[in-house]
ZAMARGU-4260 file (C-alpha; in steps of 0.2 Angstrom, whole numbers, plus 5000, padded with zeros to 4 digits):
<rodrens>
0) 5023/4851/4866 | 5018/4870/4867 | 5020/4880/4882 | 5001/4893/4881 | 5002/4911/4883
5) 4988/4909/4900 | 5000/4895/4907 | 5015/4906/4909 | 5006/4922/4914 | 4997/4909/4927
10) 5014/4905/4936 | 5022/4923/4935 | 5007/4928/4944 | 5008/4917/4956 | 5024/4918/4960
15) 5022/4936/4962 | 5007/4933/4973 | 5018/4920/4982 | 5033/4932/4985 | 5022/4947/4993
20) 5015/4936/5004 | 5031/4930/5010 | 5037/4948/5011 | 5024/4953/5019 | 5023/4939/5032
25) 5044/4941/5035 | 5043/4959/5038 | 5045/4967/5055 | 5032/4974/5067 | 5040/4988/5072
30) 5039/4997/5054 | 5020/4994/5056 | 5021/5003/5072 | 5030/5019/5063 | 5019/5020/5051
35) 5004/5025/5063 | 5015/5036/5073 | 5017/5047/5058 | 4999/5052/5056 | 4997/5063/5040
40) 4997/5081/5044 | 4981/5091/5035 | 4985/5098/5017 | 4986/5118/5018 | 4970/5116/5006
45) 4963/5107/5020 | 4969/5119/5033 | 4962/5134/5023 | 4944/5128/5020 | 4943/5122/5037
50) 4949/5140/5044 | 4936/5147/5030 | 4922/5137/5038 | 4924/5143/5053 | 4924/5161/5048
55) 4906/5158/5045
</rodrens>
């Protein structure tokens, strides 16, 4: 009785698969709320070409 390469990779992934789901689905709301609360501030690269463009 062998035991394929492909057979154990099959079951690591999905056990990985199986634990971020279950991460996913225990985690709480509130961190989801945070996260769009802290909106990204523009790059100062961002900030520059913008102030450029309007110089125009």
């Amino acid at each position: 009785m062998s035991v394929k390469l492909s057979s154990v990779v099959m079951v690591l992934m999905v056990c990985f698969i199986a634990k971020i789901s279950f991460e996913t689905a225990t985690t709480k709301k509130e961190n989801a709320q945070t996260a769009k609360s802290n909106e990204r501030s523009p790059a100062s690269i961002d900030q520059s070409y913008h102030e450029h463009m309007n110089k125009r």
